[in-house]
Structures are given as structure tokens and as C-alpha cells.
PDB file of N, CA, C and O in Angstrom:
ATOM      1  N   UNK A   1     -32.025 231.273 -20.445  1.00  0.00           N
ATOM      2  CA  UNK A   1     -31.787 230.538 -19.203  1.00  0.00           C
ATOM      3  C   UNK A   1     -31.858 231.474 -17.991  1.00  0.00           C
ATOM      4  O   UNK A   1     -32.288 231.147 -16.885  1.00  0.00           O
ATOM      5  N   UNK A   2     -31.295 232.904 -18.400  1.00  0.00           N
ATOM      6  CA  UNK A   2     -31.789 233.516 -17.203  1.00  0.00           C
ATOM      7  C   UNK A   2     -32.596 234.212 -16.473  1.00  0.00           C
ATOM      8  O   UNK A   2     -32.587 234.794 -15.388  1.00  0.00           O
ATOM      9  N   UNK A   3     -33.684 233.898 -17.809  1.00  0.00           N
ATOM     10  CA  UNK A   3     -35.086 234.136 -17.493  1.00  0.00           C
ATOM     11  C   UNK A   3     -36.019 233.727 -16.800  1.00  0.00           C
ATOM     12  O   UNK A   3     -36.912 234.293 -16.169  1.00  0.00           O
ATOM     13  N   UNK A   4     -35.536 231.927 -17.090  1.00  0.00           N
ATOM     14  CA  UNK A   4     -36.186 231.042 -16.455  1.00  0.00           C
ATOM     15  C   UNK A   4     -35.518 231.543 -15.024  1.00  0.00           C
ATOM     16  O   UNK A   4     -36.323 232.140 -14.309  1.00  0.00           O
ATOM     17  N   UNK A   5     -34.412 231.424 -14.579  1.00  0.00           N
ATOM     18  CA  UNK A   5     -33.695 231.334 -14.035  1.00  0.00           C
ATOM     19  C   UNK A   5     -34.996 231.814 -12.360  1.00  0.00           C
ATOM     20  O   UNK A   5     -35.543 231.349 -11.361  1.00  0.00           O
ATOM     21  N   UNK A   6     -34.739 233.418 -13.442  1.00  0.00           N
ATOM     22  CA  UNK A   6     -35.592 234.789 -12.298  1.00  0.00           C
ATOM     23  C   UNK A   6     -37.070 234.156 -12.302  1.00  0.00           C
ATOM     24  O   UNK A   6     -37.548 234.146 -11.168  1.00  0.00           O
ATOM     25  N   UNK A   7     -37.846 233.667 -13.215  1.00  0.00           N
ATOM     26  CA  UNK A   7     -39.301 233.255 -13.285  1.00  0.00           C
ATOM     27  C   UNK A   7     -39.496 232.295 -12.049  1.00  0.00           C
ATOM     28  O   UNK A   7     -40.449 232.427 -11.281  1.00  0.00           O
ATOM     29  N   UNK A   8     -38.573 231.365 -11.913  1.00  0.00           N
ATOM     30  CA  UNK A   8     -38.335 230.073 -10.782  1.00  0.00           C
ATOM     31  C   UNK A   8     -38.637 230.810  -9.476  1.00  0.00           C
ATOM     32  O   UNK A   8     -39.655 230.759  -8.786  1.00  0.00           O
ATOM     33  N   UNK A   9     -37.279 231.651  -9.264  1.00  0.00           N
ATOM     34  CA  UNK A   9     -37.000 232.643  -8.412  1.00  0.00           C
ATOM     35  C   UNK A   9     -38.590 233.559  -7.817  1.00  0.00           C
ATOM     36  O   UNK A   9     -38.960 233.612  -6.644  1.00  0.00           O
ATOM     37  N   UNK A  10     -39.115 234.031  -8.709  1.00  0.00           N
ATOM     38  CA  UNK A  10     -40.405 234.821  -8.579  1.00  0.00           C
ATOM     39  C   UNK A  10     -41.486 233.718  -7.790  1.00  0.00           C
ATOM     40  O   UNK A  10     -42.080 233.857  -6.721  1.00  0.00           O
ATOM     41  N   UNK A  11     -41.490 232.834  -8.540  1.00  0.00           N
ATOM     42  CA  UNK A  11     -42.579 231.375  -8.333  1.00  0.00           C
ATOM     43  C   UNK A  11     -42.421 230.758  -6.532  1.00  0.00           C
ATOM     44  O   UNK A  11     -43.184 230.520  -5.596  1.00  0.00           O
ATOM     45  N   UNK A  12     -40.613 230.697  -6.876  1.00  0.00           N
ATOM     46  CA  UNK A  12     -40.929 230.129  -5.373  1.00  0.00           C
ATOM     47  C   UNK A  12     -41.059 231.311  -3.870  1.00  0.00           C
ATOM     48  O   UNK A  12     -41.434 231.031  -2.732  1.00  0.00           O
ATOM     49  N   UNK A  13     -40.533 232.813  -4.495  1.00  0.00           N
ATOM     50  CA  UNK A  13     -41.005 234.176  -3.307  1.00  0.00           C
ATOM     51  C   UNK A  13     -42.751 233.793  -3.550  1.00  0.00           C
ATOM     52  O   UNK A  13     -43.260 233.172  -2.617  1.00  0.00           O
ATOM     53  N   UNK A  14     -43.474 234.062  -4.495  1.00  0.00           N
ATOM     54  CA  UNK A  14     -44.669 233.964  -4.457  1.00  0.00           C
ATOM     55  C   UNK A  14     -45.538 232.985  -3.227  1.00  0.00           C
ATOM     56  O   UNK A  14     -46.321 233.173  -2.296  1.00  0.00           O
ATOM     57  N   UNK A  15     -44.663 231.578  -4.069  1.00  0.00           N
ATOM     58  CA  UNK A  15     -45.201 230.748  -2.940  1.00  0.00           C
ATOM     59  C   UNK A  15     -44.771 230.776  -1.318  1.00  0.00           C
ATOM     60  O   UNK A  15     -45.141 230.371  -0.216  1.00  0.00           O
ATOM     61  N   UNK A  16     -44.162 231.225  -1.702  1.00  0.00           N
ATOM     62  CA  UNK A  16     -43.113 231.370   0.202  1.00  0.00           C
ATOM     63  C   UNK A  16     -44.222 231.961   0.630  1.00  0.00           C
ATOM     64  O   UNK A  16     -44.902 231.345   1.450  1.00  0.00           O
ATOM     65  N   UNK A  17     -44.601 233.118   0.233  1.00  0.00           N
ATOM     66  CA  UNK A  17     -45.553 234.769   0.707  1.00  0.00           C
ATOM     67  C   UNK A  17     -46.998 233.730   1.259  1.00  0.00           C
ATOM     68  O   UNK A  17     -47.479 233.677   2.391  1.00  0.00           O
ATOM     69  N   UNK A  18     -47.380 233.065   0.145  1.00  0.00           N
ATOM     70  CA  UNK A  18     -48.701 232.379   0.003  1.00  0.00           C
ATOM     71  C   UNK A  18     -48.970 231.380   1.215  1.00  0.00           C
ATOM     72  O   UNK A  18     -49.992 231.384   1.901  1.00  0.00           O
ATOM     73  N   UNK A  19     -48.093 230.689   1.334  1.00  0.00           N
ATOM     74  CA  UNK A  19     -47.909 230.271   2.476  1.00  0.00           C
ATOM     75  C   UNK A  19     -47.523 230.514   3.799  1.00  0.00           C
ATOM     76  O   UNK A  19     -47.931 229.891   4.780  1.00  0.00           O
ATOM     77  N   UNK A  20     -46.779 231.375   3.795  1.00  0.00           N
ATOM     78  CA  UNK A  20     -47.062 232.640   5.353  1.00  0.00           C
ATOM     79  C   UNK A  20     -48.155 232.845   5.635  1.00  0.00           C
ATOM     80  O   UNK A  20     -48.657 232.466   6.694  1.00  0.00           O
ATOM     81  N   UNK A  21     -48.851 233.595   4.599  1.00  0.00           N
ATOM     82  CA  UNK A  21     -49.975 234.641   4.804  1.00  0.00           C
ATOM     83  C   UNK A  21     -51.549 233.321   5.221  1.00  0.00           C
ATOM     84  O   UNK A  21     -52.457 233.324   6.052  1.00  0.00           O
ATOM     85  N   UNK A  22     -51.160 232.473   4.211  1.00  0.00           N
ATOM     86  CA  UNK A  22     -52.580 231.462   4.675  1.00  0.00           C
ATOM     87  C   UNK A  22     -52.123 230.309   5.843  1.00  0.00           C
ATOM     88  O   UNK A  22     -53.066 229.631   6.251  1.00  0.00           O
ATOM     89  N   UNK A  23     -51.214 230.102   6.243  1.00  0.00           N
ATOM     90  CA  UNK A  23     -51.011 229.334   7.217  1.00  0.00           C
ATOM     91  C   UNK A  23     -49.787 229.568   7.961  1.00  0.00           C
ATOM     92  O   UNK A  23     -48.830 228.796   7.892  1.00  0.00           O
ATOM     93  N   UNK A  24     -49.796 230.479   8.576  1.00  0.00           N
ATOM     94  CA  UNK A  24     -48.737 231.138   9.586  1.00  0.00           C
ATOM     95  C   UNK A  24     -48.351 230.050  10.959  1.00  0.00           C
ATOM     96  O   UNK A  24     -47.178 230.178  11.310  1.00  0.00           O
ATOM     97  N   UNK A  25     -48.853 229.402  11.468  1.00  0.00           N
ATOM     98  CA  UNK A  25     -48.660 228.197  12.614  1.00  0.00           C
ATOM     99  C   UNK A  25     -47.982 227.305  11.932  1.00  0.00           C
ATOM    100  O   UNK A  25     -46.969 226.993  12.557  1.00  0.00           O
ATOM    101  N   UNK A  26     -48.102 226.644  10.729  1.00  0.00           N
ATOM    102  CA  UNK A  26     -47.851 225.876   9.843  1.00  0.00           C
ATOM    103  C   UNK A  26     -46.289 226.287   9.195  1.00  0.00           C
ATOM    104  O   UNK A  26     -45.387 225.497   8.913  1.00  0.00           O
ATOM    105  N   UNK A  27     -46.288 227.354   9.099  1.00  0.00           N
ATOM    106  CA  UNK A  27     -45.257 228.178   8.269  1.00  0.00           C
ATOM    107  C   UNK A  27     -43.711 228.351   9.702  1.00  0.00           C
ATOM    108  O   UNK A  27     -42.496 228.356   9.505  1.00  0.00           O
ATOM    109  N   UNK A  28     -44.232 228.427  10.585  1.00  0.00           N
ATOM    110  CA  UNK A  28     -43.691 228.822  11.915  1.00  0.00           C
ATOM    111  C   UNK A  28     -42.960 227.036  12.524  1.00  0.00           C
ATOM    112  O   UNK A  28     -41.917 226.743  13.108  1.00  0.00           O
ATOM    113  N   UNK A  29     -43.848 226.404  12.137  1.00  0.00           N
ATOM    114  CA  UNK A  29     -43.634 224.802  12.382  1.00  0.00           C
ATOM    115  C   UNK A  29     -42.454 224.521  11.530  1.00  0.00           C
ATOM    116  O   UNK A  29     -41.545 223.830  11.990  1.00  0.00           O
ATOM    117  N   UNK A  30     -42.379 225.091  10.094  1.00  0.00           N
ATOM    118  CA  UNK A  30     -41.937 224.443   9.332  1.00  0.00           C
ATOM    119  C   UNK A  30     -40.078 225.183   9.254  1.00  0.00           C
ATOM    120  O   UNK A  30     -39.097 224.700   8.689  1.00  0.00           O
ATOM    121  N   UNK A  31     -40.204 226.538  10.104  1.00  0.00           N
ATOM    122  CA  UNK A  31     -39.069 227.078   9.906  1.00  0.00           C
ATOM    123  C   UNK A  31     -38.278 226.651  11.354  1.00  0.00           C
ATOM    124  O   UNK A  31     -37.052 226.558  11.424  1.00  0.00           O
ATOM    125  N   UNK A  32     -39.107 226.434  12.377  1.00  0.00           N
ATOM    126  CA  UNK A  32     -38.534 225.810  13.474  1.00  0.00           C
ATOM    127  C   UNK A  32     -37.826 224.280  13.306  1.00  0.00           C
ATOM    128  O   UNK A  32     -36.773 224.068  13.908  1.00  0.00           O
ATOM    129  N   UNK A  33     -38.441 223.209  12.461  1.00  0.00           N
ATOM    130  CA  UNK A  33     -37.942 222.509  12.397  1.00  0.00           C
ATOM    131  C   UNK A  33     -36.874 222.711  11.265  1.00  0.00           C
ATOM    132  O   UNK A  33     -36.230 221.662  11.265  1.00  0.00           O
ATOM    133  N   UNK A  34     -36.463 223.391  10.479  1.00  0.00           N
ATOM    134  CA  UNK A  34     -35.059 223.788   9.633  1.00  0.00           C
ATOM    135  C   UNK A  34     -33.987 224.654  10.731  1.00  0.00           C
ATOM    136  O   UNK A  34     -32.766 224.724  10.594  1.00  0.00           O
ATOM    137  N   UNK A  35     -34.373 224.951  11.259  1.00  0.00           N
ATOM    138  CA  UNK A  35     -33.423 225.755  12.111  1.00  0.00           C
ATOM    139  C   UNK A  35     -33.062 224.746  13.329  1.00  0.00           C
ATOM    140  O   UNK A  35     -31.922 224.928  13.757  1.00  0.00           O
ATOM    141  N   UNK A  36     -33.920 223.550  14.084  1.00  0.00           N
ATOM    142  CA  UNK A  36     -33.531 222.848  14.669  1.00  0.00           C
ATOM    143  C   UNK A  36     -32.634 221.787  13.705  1.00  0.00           C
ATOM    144  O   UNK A  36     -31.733 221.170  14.272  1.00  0.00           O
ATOM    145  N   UNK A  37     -32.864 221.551  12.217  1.00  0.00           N
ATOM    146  CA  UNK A  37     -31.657 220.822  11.230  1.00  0.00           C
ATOM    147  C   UNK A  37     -30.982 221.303  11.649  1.00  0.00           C
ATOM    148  O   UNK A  37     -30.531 220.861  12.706  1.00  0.00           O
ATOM    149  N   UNK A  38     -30.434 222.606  11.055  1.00  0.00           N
ATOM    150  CA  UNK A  38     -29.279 223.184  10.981  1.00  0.00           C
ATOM    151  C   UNK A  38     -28.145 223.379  12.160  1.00  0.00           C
ATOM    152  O   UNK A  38     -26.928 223.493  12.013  1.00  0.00           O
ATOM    153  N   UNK A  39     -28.842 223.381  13.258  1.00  0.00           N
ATOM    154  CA  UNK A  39     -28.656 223.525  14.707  1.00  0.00           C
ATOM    155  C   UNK A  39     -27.759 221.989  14.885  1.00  0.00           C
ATOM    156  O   UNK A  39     -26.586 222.067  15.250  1.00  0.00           O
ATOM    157  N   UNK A  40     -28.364 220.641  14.615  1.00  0.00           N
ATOM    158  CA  UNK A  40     -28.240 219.513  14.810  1.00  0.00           C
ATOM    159  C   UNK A  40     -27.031 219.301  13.764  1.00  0.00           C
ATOM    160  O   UNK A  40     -26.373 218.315  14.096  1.00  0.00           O
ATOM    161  N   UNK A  41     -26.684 219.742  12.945  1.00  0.00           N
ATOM    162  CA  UNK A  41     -25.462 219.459  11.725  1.00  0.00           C
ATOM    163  C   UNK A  41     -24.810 220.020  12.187  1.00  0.00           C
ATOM    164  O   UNK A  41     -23.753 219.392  12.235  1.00  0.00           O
ATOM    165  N   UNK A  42     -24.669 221.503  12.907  1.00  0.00           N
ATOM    166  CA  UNK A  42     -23.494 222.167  13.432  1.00  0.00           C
ATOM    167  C   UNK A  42     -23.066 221.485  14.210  1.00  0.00           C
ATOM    168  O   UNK A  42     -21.925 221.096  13.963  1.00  0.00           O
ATOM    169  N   UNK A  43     -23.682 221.005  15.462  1.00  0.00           N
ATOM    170  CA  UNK A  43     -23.815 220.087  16.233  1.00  0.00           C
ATOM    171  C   UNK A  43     -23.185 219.426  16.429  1.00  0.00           C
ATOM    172  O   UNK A  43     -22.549 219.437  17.483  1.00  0.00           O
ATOM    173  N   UNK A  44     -23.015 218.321  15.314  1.00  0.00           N
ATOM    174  CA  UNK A  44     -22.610 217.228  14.763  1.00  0.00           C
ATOM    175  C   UNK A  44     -20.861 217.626  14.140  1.00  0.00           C
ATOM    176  O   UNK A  44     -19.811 217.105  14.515  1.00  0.00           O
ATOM    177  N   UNK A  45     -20.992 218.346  13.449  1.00  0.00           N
ATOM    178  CA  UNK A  45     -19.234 218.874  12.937  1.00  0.00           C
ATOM    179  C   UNK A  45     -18.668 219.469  13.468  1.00  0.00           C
ATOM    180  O   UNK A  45     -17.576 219.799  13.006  1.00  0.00           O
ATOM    181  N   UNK A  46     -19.144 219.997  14.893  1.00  0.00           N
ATOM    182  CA  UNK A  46     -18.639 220.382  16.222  1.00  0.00           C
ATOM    183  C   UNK A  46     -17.491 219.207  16.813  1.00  0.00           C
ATOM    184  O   UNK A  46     -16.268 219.136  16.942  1.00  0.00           O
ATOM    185  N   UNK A  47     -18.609 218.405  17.063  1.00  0.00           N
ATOM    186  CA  UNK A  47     -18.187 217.434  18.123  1.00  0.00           C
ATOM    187  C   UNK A  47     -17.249 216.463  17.153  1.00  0.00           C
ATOM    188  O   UNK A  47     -16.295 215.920  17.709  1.00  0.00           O
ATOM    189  N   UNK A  48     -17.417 216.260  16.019  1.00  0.00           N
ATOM    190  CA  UNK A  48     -16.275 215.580  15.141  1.00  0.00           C
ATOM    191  C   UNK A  48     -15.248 216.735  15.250  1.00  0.00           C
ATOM    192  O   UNK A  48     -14.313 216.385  15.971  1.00  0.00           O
ATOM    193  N   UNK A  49     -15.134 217.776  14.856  1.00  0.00           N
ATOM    194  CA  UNK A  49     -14.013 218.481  14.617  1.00  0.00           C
ATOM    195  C   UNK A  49     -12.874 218.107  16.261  1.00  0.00           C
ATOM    196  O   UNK A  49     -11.681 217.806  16.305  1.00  0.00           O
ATOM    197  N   UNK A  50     -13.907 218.303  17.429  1.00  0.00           N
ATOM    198  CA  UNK A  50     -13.498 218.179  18.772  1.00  0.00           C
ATOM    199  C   UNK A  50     -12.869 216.794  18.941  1.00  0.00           C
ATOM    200  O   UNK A  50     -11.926 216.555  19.695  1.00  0.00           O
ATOM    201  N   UNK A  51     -13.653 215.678  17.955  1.00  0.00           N
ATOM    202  CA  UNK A  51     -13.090 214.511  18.651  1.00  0.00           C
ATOM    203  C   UNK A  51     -11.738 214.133  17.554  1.00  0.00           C
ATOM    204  O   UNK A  51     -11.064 213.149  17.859  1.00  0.00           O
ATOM    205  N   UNK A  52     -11.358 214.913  16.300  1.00  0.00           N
ATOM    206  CA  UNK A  52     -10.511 214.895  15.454  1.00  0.00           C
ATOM    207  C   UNK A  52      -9.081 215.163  16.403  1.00  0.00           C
ATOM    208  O   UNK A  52      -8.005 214.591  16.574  1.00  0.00           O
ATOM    209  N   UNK A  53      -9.660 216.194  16.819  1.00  0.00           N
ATOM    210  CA  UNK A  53      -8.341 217.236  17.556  1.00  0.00           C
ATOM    211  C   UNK A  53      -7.987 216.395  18.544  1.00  0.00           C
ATOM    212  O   UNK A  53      -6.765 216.265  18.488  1.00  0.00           O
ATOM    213  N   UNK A  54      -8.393 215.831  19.323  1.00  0.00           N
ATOM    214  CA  UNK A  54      -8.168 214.510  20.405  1.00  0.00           C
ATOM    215  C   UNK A  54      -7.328 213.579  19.747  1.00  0.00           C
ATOM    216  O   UNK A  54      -7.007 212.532  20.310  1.00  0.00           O
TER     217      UNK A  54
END
């Protein structure tokens, strides 16, 4: 199991790399919109935590 585990692990760095390297605009698109998620959930448990405390 923790072979597979690292093989998975290898498969998806591989593909990460593969996809940088052949489509970098694409790759740049795709990390901007995860970081605008993440941005938008903080966001969000911000303004609940704020309107809790009220």
C-alpha cells in the first residue's frame, strides 16, 4: 500500500511538471483560479466568524 501510495504521488508530480512545461498560460489560469477559491472561503469564515461574535 505504500508503494502504491509513492507511485500515485510520482504520477501526479509527473503530471503537474507536464503540464507546466507544455502549457504554462493554462497552468497560470488554473492556479489563479484556486487561489482566488481559497481567498473566497477565507472570506466567507471571516465574515461568519465576525457575524457569530455580534
Amino acid at each position: 500500500m505504500v508503494q502504491a501510495k509513492k507511485v500515485v504521488t510520482y504520477l501526479v508530480i509527473v503530471f503537474v511538471l507536464y503540464t507546466i512545461i507544455t502549457s504554462p498560460a493554462r497552468s497560470a489560469d488554473l492556479v489563479q483560479i484556486g487561489f482566488e477559491g481559497i481567498s473566497s472561503a477565507a472570506q466567507g469564515v471571516g465574515e461568519f466568524m465576525t457575524q457569530l461574535v455580534h
